[in-house]
C-alpha positions as CSV (number, residue, x, y, z in Angstrom):
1,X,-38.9,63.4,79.7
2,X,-38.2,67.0,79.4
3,X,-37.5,68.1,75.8
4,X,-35.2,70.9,75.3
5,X,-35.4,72.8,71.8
6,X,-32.7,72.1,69.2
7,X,-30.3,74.9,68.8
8,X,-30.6,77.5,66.0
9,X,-28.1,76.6,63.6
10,X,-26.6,79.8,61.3
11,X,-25.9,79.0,58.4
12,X,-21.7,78.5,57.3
13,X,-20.1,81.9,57.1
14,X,-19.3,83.0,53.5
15,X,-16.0,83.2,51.9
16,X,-15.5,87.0,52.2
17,X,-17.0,86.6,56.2
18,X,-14.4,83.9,56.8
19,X,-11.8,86.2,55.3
20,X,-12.4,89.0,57.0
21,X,-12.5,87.5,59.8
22,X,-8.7,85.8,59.3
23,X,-7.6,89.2,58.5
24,X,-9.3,91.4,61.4
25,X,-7.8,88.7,63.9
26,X,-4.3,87.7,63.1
27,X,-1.3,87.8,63.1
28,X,-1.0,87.7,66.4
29,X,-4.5,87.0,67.5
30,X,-3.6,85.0,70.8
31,X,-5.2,81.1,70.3
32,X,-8.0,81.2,72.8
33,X,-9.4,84.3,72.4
34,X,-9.6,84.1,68.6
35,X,-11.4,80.7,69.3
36,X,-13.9,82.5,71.4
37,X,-14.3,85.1,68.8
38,X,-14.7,82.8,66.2
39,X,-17.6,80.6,67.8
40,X,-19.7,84.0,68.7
41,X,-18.7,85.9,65.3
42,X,-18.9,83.3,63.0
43,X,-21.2,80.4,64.9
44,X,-19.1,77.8,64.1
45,X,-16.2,75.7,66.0
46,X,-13.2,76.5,65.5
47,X,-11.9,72.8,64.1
48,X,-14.4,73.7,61.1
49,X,-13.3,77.2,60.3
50,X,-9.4,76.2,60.2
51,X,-11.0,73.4,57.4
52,X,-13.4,75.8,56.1
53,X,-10.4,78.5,55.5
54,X,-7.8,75.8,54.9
55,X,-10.1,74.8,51.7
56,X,-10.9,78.2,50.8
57,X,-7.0,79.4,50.7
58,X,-6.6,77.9,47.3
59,X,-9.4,78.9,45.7
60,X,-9.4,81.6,42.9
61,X,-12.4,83.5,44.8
62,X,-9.9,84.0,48.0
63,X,-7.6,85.3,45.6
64,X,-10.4,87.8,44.4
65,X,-12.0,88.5,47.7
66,X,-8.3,89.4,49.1
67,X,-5.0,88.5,46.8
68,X,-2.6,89.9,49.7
69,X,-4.0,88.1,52.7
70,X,-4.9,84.6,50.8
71,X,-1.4,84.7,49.3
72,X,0.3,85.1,53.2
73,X,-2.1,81.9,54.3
74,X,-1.1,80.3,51.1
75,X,2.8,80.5,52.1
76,X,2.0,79.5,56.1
77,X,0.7,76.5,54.6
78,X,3.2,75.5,52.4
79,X,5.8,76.2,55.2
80,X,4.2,74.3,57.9
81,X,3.8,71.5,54.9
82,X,7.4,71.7,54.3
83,X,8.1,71.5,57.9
84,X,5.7,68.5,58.7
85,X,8.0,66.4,55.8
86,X,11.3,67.1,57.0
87,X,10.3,66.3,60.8
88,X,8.8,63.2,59.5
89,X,11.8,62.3,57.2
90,X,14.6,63.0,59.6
């Protein structure tokens, strides 16, 4: 049996790497190519860096790092919230 080598694993980006990132590549960013960007910038899929940034959002350190941009993601998220209850109790 041939053994192949585990791959390197970087370690998680940091909170100002993950929002830098959110802020160098939307709005706007078209889906697949930010999902690219984000497994060669960052080295991480992209299911963990939506969690990664969804926790991060409403932290006082994103507000810190970058109080206009965290307060933007903040407001998406309450409005897709918002949306997901009233589709749910319609």
């Amino acid at each position: 049996m041939i053994r192949r080598p585990a791959p390197e694993r970087r370690p998680e980006p940091t909170d100002e790497q993950l929002l830098a990132f959110e802020a160098a590549h939307t709005p706007g960013a078209h889906t697949g190519t930010k999902e690219i960007a984000i497994r060669h910038e960052l080295g991480i899929h992209p299911a963990r860096y939506y969690v990664l940034l969804g926790r991060l959002i409403w932290l006082e350190d994103a507000l810190r790092i970058d109080p206009a941009l965290t307060n933007r993601l903040r407001r998406l998220a309450i409005d897709r919230k918002a949306e997901q209850r009233r589709r749910h109790h319609t």
